[in-house]
DRENDO-1510 file (C-alpha; in Angstrom, 1 decimal, always signed):
<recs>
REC; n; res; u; v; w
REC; 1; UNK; +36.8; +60.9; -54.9 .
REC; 2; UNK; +39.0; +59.0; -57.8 .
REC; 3; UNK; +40.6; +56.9; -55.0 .
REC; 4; UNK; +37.3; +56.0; -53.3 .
REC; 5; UNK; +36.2; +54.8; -56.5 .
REC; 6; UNK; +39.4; +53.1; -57.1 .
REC; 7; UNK; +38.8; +51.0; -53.9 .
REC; 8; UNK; +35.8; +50.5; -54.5 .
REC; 9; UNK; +36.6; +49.0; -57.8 .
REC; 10; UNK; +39.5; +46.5; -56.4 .
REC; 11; UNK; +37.5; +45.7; -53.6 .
REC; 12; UNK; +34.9; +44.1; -56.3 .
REC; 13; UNK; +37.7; +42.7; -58.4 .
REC; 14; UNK; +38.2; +40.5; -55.0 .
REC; 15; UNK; +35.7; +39.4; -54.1 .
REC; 16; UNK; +34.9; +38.4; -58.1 .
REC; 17; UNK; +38.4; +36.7; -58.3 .
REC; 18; UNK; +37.4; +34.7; -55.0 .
REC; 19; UNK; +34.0; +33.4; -56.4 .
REC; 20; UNK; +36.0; +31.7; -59.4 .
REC; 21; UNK; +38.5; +30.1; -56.9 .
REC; 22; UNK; +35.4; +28.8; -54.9 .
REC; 23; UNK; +33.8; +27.6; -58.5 .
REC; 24; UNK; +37.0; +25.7; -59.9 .
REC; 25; UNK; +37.6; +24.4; -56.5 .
REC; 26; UNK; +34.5; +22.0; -56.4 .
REC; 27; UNK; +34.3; +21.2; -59.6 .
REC; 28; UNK; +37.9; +20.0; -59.3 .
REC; 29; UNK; +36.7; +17.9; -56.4 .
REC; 30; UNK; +33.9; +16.7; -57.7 .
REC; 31; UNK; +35.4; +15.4; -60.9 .
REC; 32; UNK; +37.6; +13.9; -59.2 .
REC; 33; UNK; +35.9; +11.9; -56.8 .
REC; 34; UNK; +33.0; +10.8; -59.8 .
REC; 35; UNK; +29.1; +10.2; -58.8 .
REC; 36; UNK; +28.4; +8.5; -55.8 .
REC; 37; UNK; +27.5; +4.3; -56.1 .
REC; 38; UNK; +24.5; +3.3; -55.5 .
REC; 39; UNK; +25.6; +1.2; -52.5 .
REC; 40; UNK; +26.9; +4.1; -50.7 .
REC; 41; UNK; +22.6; +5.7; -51.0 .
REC; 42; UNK; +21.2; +2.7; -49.5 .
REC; 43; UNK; +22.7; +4.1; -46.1 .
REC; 44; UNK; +21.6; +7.7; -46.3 .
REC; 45; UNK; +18.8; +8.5; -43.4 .
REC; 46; UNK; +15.3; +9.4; -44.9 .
REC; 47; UNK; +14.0; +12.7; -44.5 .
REC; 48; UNK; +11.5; +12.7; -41.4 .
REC; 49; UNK; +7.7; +12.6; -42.7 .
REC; 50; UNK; +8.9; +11.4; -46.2 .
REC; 51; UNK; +5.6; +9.9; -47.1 .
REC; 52; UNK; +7.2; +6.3; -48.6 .
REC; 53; UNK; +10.4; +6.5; -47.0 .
REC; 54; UNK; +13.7; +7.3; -48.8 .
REC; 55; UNK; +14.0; +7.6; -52.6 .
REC; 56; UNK; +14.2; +4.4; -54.0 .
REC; 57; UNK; +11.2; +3.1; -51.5 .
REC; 58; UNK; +13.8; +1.6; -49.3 .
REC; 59; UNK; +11.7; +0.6; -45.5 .
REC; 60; UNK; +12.1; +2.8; -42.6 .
REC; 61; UNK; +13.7; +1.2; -39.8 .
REC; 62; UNK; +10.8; +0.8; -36.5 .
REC; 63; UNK; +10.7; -1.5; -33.7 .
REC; 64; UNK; +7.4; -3.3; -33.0 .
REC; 65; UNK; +5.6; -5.6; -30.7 .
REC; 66; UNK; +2.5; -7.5; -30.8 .
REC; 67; UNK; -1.2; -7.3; -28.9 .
REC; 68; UNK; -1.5; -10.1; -26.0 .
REC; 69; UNK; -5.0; -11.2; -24.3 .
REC; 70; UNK; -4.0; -11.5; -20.8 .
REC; 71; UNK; -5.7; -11.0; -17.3 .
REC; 72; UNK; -6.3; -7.9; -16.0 .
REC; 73; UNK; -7.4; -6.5; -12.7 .
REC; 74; UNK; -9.3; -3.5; -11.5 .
REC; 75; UNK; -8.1; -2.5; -8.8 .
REC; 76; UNK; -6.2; +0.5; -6.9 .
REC; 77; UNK; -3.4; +1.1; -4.4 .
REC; 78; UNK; -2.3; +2.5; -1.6 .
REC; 79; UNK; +0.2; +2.5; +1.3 .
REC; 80; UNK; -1.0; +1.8; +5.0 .
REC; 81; UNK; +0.3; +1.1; +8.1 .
REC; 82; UNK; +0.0; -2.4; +10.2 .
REC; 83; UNK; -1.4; -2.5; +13.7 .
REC; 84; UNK; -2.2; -5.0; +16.2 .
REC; 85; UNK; -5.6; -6.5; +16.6 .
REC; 86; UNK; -5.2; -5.6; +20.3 .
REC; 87; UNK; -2.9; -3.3; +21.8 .
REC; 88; UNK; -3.0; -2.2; +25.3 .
REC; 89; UNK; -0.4; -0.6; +28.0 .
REC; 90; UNK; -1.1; -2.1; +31.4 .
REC; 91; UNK; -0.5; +0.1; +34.6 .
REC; 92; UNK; -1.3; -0.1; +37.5 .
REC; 93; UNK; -4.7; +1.5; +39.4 .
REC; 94; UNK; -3.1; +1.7; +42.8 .
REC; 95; UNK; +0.4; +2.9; +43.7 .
REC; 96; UNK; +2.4; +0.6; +45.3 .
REC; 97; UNK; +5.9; -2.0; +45.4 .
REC; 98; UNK; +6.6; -4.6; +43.3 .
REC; 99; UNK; +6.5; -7.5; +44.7 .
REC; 100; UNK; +7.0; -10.2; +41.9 .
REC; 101; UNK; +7.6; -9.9; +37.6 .
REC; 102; UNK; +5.9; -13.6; +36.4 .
REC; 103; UNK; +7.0; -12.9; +32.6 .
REC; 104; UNK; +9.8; -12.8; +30.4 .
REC; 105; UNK; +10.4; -10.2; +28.0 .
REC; 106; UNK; +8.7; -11.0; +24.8 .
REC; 107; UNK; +6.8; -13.9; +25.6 .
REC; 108; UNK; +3.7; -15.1; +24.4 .
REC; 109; UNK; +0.9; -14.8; +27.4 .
REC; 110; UNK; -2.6; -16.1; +28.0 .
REC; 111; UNK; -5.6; -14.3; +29.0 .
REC; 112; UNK; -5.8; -14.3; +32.5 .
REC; 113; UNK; -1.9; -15.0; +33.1 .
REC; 114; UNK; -0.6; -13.0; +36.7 .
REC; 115; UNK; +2.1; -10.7; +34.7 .
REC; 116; UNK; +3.2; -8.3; +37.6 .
REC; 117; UNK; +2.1; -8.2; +41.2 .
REC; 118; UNK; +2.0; -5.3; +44.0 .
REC; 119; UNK; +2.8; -5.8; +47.8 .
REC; 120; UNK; -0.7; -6.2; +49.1 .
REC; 121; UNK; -0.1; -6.8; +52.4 .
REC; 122; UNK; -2.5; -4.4; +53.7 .
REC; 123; UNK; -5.4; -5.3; +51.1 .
REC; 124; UNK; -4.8; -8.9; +52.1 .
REC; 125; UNK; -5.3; -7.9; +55.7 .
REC; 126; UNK; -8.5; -6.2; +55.1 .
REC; 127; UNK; -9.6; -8.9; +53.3 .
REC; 128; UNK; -9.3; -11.2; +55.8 .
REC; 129; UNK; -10.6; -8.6; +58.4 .
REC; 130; UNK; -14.0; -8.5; +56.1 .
REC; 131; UNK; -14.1; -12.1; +55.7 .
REC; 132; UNK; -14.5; -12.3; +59.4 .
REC; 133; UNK; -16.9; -9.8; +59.6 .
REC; 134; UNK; -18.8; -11.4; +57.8 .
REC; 135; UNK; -19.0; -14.6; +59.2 .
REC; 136; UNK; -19.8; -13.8; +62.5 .
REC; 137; UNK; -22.5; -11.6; +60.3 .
REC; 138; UNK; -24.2; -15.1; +58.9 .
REC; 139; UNK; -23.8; -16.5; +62.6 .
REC; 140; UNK; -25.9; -13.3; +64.5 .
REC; 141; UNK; -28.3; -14.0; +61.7 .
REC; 142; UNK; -28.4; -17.5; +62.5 .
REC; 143; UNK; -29.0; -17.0; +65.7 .
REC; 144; UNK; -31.6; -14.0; +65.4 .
REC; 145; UNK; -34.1; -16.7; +62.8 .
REC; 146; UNK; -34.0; -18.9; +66.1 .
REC; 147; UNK; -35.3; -16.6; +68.2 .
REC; 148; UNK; -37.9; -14.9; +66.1 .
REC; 149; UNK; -39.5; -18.0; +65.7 .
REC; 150; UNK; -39.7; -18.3; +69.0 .
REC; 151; UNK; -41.3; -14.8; +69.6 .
REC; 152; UNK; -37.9; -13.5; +71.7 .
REC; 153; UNK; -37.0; -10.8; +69.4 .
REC; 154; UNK; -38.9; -8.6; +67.3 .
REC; 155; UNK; -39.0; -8.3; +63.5 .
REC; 156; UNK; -37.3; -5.2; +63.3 .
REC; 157; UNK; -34.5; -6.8; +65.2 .
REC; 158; UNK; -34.0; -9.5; +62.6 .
REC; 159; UNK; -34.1; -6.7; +60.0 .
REC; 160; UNK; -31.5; -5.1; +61.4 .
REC; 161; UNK; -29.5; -8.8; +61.1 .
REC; 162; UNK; -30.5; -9.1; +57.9 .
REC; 163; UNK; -28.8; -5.6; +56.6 .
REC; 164; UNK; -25.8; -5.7; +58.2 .
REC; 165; UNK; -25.4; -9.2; +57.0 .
REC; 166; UNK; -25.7; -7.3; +53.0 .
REC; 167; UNK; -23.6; -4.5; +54.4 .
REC; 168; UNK; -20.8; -7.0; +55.8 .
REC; 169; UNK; -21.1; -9.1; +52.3 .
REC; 170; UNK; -20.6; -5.9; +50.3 .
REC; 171; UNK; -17.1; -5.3; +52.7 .
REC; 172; UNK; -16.1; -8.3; +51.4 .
REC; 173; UNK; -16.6; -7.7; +48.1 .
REC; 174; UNK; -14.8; -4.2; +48.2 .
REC; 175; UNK; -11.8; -5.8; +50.0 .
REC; 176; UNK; -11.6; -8.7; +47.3 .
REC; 177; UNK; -11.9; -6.0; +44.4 .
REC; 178; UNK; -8.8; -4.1; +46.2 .
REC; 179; UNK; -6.5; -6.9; +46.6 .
REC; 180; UNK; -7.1; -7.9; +43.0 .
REC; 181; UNK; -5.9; -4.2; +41.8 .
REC; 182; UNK; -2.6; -5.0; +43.3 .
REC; 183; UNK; -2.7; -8.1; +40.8 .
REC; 184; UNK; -2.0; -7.0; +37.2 .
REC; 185; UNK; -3.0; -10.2; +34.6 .
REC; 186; UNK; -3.5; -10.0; +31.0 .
REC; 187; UNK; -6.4; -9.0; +29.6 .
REC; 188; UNK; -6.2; -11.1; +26.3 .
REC; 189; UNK; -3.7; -13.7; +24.8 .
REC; 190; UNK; -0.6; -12.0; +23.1 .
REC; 191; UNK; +3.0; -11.4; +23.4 .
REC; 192; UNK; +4.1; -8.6; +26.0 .
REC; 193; UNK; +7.1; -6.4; +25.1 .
REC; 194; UNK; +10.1; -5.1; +27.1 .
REC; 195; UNK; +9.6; -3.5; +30.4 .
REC; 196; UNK; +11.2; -0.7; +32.1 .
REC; 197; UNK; +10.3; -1.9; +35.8 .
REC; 198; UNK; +11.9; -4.3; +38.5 .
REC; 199; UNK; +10.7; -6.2; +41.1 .
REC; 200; UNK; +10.9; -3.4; +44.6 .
REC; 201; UNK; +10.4; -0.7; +41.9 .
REC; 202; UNK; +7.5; +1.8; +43.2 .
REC; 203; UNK; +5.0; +2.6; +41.1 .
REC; 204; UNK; +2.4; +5.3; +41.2 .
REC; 205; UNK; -1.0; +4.7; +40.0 .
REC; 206; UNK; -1.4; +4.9; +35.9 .
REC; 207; UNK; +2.5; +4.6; +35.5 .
REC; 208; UNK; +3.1; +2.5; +32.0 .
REC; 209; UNK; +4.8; -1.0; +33.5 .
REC; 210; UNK; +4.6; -3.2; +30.0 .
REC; 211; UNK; +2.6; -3.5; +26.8 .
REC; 212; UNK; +1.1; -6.3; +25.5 .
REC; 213; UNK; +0.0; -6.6; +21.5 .
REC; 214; UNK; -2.3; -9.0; +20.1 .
REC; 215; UNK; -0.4; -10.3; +17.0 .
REC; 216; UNK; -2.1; -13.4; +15.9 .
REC; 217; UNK; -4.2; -11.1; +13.4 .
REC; 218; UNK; -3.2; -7.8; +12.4 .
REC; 219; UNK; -5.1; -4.5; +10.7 .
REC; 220; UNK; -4.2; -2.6; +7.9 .
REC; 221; UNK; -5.3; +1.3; +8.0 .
REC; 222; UNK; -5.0; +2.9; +4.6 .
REC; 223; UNK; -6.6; +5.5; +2.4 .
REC; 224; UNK; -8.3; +5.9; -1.1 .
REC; 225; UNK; -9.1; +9.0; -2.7 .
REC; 226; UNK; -13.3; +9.6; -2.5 .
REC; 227; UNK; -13.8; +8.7; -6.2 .
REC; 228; UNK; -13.5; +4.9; -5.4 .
REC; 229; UNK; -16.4; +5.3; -2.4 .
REC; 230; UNK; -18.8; +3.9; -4.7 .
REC; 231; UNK; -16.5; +0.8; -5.3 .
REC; 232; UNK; -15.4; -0.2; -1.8 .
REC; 233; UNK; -17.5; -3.0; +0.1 .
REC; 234; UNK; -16.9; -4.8; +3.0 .
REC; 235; UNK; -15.2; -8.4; +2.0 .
REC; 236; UNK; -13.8; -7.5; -1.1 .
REC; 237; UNK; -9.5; -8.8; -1.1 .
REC; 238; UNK; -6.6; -6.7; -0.3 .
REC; 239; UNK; -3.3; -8.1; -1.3 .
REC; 240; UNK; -0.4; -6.7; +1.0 .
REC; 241; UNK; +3.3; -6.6; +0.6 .
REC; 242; UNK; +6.2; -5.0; +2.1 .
REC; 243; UNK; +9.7; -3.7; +1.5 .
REC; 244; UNK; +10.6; -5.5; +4.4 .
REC; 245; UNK; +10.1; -9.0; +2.5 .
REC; 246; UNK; +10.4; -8.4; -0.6 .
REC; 247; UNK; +8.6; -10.6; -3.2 .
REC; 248; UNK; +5.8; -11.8; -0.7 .
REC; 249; UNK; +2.5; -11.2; -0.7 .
REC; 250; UNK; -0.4; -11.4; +1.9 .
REC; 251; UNK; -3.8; -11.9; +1.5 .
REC; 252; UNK; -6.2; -10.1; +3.1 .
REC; 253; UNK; -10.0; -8.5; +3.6 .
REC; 254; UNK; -11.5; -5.6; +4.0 .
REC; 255; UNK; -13.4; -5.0; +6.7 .
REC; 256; UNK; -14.7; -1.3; +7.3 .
REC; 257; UNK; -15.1; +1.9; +5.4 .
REC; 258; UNK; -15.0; +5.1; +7.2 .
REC; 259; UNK; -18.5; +7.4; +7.2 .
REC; 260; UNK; -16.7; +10.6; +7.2 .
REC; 261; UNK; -14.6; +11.8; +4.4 .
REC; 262; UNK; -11.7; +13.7; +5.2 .
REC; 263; UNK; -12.3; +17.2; +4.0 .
REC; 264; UNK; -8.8; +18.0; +3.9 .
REC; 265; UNK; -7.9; +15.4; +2.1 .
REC; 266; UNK; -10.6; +14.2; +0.0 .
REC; 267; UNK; -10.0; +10.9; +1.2 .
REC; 268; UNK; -11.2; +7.5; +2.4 .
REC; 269; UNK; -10.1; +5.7; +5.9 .
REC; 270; UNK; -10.2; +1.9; +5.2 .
REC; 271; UNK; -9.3; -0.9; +7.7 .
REC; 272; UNK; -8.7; -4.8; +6.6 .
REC; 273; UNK; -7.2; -7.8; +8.9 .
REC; 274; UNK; -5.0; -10.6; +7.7 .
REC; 275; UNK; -3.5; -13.5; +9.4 .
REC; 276; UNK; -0.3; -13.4; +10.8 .
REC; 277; UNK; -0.1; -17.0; +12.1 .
REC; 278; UNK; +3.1; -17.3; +11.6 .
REC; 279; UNK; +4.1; -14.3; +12.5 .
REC; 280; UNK; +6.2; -12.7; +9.8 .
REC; 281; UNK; +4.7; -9.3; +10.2 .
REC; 282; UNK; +4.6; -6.9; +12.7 .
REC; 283; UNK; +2.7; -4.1; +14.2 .
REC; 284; UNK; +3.9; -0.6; +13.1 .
REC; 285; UNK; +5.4; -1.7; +9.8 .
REC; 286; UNK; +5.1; -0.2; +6.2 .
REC; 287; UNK; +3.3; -1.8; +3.5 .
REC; 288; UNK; +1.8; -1.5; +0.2 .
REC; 289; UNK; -1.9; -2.3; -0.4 .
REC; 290; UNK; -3.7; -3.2; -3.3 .
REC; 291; UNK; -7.7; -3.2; -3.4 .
REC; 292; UNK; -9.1; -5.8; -6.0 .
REC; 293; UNK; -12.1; -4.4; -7.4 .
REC; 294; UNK; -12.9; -6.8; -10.3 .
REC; 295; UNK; -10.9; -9.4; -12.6 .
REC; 296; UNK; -11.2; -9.3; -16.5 .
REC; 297; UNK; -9.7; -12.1; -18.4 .
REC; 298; UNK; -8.3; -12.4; -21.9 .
REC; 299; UNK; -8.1; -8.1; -22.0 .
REC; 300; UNK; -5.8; -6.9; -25.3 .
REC; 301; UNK; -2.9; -5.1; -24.3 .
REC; 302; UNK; -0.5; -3.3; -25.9 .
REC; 303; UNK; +2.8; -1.2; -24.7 .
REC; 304; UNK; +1.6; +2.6; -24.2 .
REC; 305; UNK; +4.6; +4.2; -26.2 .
REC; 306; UNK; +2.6; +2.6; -29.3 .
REC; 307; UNK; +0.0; +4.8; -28.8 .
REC; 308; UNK; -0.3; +8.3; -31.1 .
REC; 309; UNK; -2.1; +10.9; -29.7 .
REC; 310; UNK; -4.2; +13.0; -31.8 .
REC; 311; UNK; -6.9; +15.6; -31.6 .
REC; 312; UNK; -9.7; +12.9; -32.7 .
REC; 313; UNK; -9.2; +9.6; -32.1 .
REC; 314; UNK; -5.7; +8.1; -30.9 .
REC; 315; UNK; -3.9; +5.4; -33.2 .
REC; 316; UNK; -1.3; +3.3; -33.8 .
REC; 317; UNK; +0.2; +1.7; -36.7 .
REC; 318; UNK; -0.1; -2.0; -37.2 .
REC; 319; UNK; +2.4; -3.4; -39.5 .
REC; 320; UNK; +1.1; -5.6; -42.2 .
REC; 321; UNK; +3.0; -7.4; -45.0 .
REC; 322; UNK; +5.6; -4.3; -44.7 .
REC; 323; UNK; +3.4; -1.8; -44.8 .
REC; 324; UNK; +2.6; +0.7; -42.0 .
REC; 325; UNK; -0.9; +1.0; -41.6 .
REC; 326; UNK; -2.8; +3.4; -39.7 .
REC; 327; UNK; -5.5; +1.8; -37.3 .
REC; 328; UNK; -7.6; +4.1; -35.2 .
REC; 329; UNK; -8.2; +2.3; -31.9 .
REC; 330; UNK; -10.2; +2.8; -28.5 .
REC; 331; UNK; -8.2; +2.5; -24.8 .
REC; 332; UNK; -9.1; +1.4; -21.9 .
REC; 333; UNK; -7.1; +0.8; -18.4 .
REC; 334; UNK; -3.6; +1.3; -18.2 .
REC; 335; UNK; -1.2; -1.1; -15.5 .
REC; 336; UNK; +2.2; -1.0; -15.9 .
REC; 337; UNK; +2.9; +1.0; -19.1 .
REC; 338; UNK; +0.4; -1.6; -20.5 .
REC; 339; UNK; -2.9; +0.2; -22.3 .
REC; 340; UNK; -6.0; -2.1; -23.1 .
REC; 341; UNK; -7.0; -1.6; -26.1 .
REC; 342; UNK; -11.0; -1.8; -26.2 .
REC; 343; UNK; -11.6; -1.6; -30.1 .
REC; 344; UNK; -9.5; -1.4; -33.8 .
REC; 345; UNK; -7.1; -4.6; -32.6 .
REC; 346; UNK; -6.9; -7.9; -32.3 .
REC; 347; UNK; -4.5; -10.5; -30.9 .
REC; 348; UNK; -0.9; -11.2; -32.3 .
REC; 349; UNK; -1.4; -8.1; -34.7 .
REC; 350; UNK; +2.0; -6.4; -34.7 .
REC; 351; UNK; +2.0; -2.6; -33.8 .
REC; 352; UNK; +4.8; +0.1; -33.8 .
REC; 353; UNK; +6.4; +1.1; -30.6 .
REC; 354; UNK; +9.0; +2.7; -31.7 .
REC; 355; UNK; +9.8; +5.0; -34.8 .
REC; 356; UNK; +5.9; +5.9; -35.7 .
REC; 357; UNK; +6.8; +9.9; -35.7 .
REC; 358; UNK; +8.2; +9.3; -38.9 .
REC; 359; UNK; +5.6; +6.8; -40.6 .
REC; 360; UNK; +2.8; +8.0; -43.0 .
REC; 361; UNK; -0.2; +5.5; -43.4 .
REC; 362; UNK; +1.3; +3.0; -46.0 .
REC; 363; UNK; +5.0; +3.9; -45.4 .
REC; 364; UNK; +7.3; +0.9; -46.2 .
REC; 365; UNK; +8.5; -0.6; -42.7 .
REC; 366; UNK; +10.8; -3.0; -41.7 .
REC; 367; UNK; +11.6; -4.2; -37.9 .
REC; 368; UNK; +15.1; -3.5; -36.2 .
REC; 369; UNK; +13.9; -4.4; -32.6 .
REC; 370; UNK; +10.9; -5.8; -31.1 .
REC; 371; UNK; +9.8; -5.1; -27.2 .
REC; 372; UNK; +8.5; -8.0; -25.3 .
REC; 373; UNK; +4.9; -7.3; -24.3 .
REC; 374; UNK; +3.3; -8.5; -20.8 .
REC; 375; UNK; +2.0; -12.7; -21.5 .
REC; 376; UNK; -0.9; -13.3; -20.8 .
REC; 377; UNK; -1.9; -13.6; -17.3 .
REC; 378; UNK; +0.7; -11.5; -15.8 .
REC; 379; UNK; -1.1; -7.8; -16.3 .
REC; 380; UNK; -2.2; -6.2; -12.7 .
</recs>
C-alpha cells in the first residue's frame, strides 16, 4: 500500500510540474511577440450572425445586384416532334411489272404527276375491246330509234337497246378505271423520297414502291400537362427551335387541342403548323416548343438567390447608404433564375445576392461583387 501511494503521489507531482511548463511557455511567447496592431484586426472574419458585423463596426463583405423592369412572358414549354402536312406511301392496287420510273429520287412533284407505271397491256386491251363495244352499242340504238318510229320494232325491243347501251357504257368505264390502277401519279404536290424499286421489278398489290411528303408546311405534335387546358386556344403563337440549328427560331400557330386527356399521363395532345418555305426543317426532327400565353411589360425582376425564405413572408435585403435593410417582398413568376417581384421593390434598388445568411436588418454592408441582372426586354 506505501508504494501505491507513492505512485500515486509522483504521478501528481507530473502532471503539476507539466502545467507550469505549459503556463511559463505562453506567457514567454506572448511577451515576446507584444499585443496584436490594430491593422492586423481589420482582417479577422466576423463571427456569422454578429448583429453589426465585427467589433469595431467594420462592413460585412456581400455581393449585390439591382431590380430591372423588363418584359416578361407567360408562357410554357415543351418538346415535340415535326411532321409533314401530308405524308403518304403509294403502292400499288394491282400486281404487276414495271414498266417505266418518271421521277428522280428526291424531287419535288406536282399533283397529278405519272410517278411509276405498270405494264397494262392487257387493261389497254380491254379497254379498247369495251370501247368498241360500245360503239357499235350507240349504232344498234341508232338504228333501233329509226325503226320504232316507223312501227317496225316494238318498244320493248328498243328497251332492250337502250340497256345494253348503259351496260356497254359502264364496260367502259370499268376498263378505263383498270388501266388507270396500273398508273401510279401523285396525289398532292411534294417531294418523293428514295425508292427501293426498278423498272421490270414485279410488284404485288399493296407493296410500298415510294413515299411522298408534303413539306411546304409542317405540324408540330407536343404535350402540356392538363393544368394549362384552361389556357390553350386555337391561334395563340408557338415559337419553335431546334438543336439542329441552333440560335433560330420559328414562328408558329396553334391549331388544335386534343378532347381526350391522357389518363396516363395527365396530359394535353397539341398540334400547330409553321411555314417551311424555305425548307430548313424537316419531318421527323426534334424540337423545342414554347406556348405564348400572355406578354407583361416593364415586370421587376430580381436574381432568385436574393430571395430568403422564411416561414412568413420571404425577403431580401436592399442595401441602402451601407446599411442592410430587411424588405419583406411578394413574388411572382420565375424565368431563368429570374423571380418577379410583385410588391416591397422598386426599380434600380440594390438587393443582396450573395452573403445575406450572415446579415441582421441594419448590419453595416459593403459590396465585393455585383451580378449582372437580365436588361430589360430580354426576360422569357
Amino acid at each position: 500500500m506505501p508504494n501505491k501511494k507513492h505512485r500515486t503521489w509522483v504521478l501528481l507531482a507530473a502532471i503539476a510540474g507539466l502545467l507550469g511548463l505549459m503556463y511559463w511557455a505562453f506567457v514567454a511567447f506572448r511577451g515576446a511577440s507584444g499585443p496584436l496592431p490594430p491593422s492586423s484586426m481589420s482582417n479577422t472574419k466576423p463571427t456569422v450572425g454578429a448583429p453589426d458585423g465585427p467589433a469595431g463596426g467594420f462592413a460585412l463583405p456581400v455581393e449585390t445586384a439591382r431590380v430591372v423592369a423588363a418584359d416578361l412572358a407567360l408562357d410554357a414549354t415543351a418538346v415535340g416532334s415535326l411532321r409533314s402536312n401530308e405524308s403518304v406511301v403509294l403502292r400499288p392496287e394491282t400486281a404487276g411489272r414495271i414498266s417505266s420510273i418518271n421521277f428522280k429520287d428526291g424531287s419535288a412533284v406536282a399533283r397529278g404527276t405519272l410517278l411509276v407505271a405498270l405494264d397494262a397491256a392487257m387493261q389497254l386491251a380491254e379497254f379498247d375491246q369495251a370501247r368498241a363495244n360500245l360503239g357499235l352499242a350507240q349504232v344498234n340504238l341508232k338504228r333501233s330509234r329509226e325503226l320504232f318510229e316507223r312501227k317496225f320494232v316494238s318498244q320493248q325491243a328498243l328497251d332492250n337497246v337502250e340497256a345494253t347501251l348503259k351496260v356497254q357504257e359502264a364496260g367502259l368505264a370499268l376498263a378505263q378505271a383498270k388501266l388507270e390502277k396500273m398508273r401510279i401519279r401523285a396525289p398532292f404536290s411534294g417531294v418523293v423520297g428514295i425508292r427501293n424499286v426498278s423498272a421490270g421489278d414485279y410488284v404485288k398489290e399493296g407493296q410500298e414502291l415510294i413515299n411522298i411528303e408534303d413539306i411546304g408546311t409542317l405540324k408540330i405534335d407536343f404535350r402540356l400537362p392538363e393544368a394549362y387546358l384552361g389556357q390553350l386556344q386555337p391561334g395563340q403563337a408557338v415559337e419553335v427551335s431546334t438543336d439542329a440549328l441552333p440560335g433560330q427560331k420559328f414562328a408558329a400557330v396553334l391549331d388544335a387541342v386534343n378532347p381526350l386527356v391522357d389518363t396516363g399521363g395527365r396530359a394535353i395532345s397539341c398540334r400547330a403548323h409553321l411555314s417551311n418555305a424555305d425548307g430548313k426543317l424537316r419531318p421527323g426532327m426534334f424540337v423545342r416548343v414554347r406556348l405564348i400565353f400572355e406578354q407583361r411589360s416593364q415586370v421587376l425582376l430580381l436574381p432568385e438567390q436574393a430571395i430568403v425564405p422564411d416561414m412568413k413572408t420571404p425577403f431580401v435585403f436592399r442595401v441602402l447608404e451601407g446599411k442592410a435593410i430587411r424588405v419583406p417582398v411578394k413574388t411572382g413568376l420565375r424565368r431563368n433564375a429570374q423571380v418577379e417581384i410583385v410588391e416591397g421593390l422598386k426599380a434600380d434598388d440594390e438587393v443582396v445576392t450573395a452573403g445575406q445568411m450572415k446579415l441582421r436588418d441594419g448590419a453595416l454592408v459593403r459590396t465585393i461583387g455585383g451580378q449582372a441582372s437580365a436588361p430589360a426586354g430580354t426576360a422569357k
